[in-house]
C-alpha positions, 0 to 999 in steps of 0.5 A, a space after each residue: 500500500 505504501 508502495 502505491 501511495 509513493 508511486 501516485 505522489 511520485 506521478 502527481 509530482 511529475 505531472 506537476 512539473 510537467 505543467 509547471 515547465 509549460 507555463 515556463 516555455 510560453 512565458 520564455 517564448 513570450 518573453 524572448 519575443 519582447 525582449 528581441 523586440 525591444 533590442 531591435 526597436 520594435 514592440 514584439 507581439 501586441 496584439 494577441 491577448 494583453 501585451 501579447 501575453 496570448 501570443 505563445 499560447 496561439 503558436 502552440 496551438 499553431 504547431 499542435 494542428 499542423 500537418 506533421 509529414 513523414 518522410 517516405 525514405 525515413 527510418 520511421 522506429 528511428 524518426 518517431 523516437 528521437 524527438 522522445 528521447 530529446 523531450 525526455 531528456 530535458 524533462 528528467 533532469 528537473 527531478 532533482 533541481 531544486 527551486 527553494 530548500 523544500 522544492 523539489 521532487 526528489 533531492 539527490 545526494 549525487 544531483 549534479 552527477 545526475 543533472 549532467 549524466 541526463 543531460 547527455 543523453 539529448 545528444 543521442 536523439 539530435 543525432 538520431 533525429 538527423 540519421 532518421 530523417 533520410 536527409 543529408 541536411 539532416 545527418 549534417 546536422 546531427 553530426 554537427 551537434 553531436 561534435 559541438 555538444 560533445 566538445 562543450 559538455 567537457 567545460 561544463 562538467 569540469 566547471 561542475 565538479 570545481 563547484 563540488 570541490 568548492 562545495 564538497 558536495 555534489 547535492 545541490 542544496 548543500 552547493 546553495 548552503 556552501 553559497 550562504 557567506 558570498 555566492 561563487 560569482 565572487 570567489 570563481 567568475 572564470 567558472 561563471 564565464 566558461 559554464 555560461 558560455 559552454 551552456 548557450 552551446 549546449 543549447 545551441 543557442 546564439 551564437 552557438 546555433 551551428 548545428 539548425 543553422 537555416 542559411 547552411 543546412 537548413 534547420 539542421 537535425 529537424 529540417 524534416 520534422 514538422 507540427 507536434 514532432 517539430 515542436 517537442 524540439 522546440 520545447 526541449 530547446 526552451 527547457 534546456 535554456 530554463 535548466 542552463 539559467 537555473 544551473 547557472 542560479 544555483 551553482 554561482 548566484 546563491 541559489 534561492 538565497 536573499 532576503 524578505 521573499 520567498 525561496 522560489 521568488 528569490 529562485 525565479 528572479 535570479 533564474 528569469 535574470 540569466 534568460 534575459 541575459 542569454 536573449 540579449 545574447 542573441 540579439 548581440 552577436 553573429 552566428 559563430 562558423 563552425 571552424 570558430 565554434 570548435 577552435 574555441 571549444 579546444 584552443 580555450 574552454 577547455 583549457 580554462 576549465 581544466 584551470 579552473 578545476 586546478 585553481 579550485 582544488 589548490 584553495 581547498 587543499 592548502 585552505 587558502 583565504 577566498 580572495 586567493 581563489 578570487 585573483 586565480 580565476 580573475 588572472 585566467 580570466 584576464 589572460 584568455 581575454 587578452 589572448 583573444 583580443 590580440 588574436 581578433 585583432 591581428 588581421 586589423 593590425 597586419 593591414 595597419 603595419 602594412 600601409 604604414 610600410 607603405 606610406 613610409 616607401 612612399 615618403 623615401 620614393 619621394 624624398 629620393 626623386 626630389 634630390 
């Protein structure tokens, strides 16, 4: 009887979250949509409903009704489980994320192990969706995003486990706890840094959208997928973006921690502050090309992660003041800048030397034909 007791809480906790992370994806859309709107001088949606807010509601209904076509050459078993596998991949790993000390489903000792070995699993199905699909658009992106998740999923792992080194926990409620002096912004910016950054590609979001780049191959693993099938892509994108922020929340911006409101308002305002930032991004910066996108993953996240999990284990073992911890990652973070900055700037600098050799011939042919 217990056992049924905990099974019907379990399935009522889940159907909770699953609701709950809906109304999240329509808020995100909405609000990516006013946000991009604003960036670009424009309104974003006005008309449907309120402010627009009825918007999201009208696209899912949109995509729902649809046709959804399927490709007679498609590998049908393959085409029709790959999208469940991308979907259910970003819903498990809410589990175990807590929003506030009490919210959650179901605390894990190992939740951070757990969060990043689900995480992973999404990769199968974009490569899947891709090779099923029968299209060499398809199977281009499906290899690209296999490469790119691959190459990225290493710095946010290392950035993960100097956390639990800083924490000496992999629990995230006791990462949050570890946070109750001063959040990890202060004492590890450069993880900040590398695990937002690796999470935008991750997601594939801008400027790590890669893999479904429309002016390359046309949409990427999902070029042949439409109505409900396309949108469940959709949805995992949005989820995964709301678990990046959440991450990002919990493991440097003190979690649910602040004063005079509610653990989950605290959660939600910090959580919502990181998407706004990951849309401002967006509206920012170009698309990466694919060469760029994996240089940067080799020549510079992974080494800075593979620093940042050495700084982090030196100020644990020796027991070093905070602060030392602190000039570490601002030193590594202040040489990768200047290290990119004067590779960004070479060619720039290259044209300058050269016309300053020329005038300078120039001046000599001169000054030569005037004696």
């Amino acid at each position: 009887m217990s056992f049924l007791i905990n099974l019907a809480w379990s399935a009522l906790g889940l159907a909770i979250m699953f609701a709950v992370l809906s109304a999240v994806v329509l808020s995100m859309v909405w609000l990516e949509r006013k946000a991009l709107g604003r960036l670009q001088l424009r309104y974003g949606p006005t008309r449907t409903g309120k402010f627009g807010l009825l918007q999201p509601v009208a696209d899912a209904v949109k995509l729902i009704l649809k046709e959804d076509i399927v490709p007679n050459d498609s590998e049908k078993a393959i085409f029709w489980i790959a999208p469940v596998i991308v979907v259910v991949s970003a819903f498990v790993i809410w589990v175990t994320i807590p929003g506030g000390d009490n919210v959650v489903i179901k605390n894990l000792p190992l939740g951070l192990f757990y969060i990043i070995a689900f995480a992973v699993v999404g990769i199968l199905g974009l490569v899947l969706a891709g090779w099923g699909s029968a299209n060499k658009y398809g199977i281009m992106g499906g290899l690209r995003s296999a490469a790119q998740l691959i190459s990225y999923e290493i710095p946010v792992v290392l950035v993960a486990a100097a956390v639990a080194i800083l924490a000496q926990s992999l629990d995230l409620r006791e990462i949050v706890a570890a946070q109750s002096t001063y959040p990890y912004l202060v004492v590890l910016p450069l993880g900040l840094v590398i695990f937002f950054i690796a999470g935008l590609a991750e997601v594939g979001r801008t400027p790590f959208d890669i893999y479904h780049a429309e002016s390359e191959v046309v949409g990427g693993p999902f070029v042949e997928y439409s109505g409900a099938h396309w949108s469940v892509f959709f949805l995992a994108e949005y989820i995964n973006t709301f678990a990046i922020a959440a991450l990002t929340a919990l493991l440097f911006l003190g979690g649910w921690g602040g004063p005079g409101l509610p653990d989950v308002v605290w959660f939600l305002f910090k959580t919502y502050a990181v998407v706004l930032v990951v849309f401002w991004v967006r509206g920012t910066f170009p698309r990466l090309r694919i060469d760029q996108l994996m240089a940067f993953a080799w020549k510079v996240m992974v080494p800075l992660s593979f620093y940042t999990v050495i700084i982090a284990a030196v100020y644990r073992f020796y027991d070093l003041p905070w602060w030392s911890l602190t000039i570490l990652s601002l030193i590594g973070l202040g040489a990768a800048g200047w290290i990119i900055y004067r590779r960004m700037t070479a060619p720039a600098r290259r044209v300058i030397e050269t016309q300053r050799r020329l005038a300078a011939r120039r001046a000599s042919a001169a000054s030569s034909s005037s004696t």
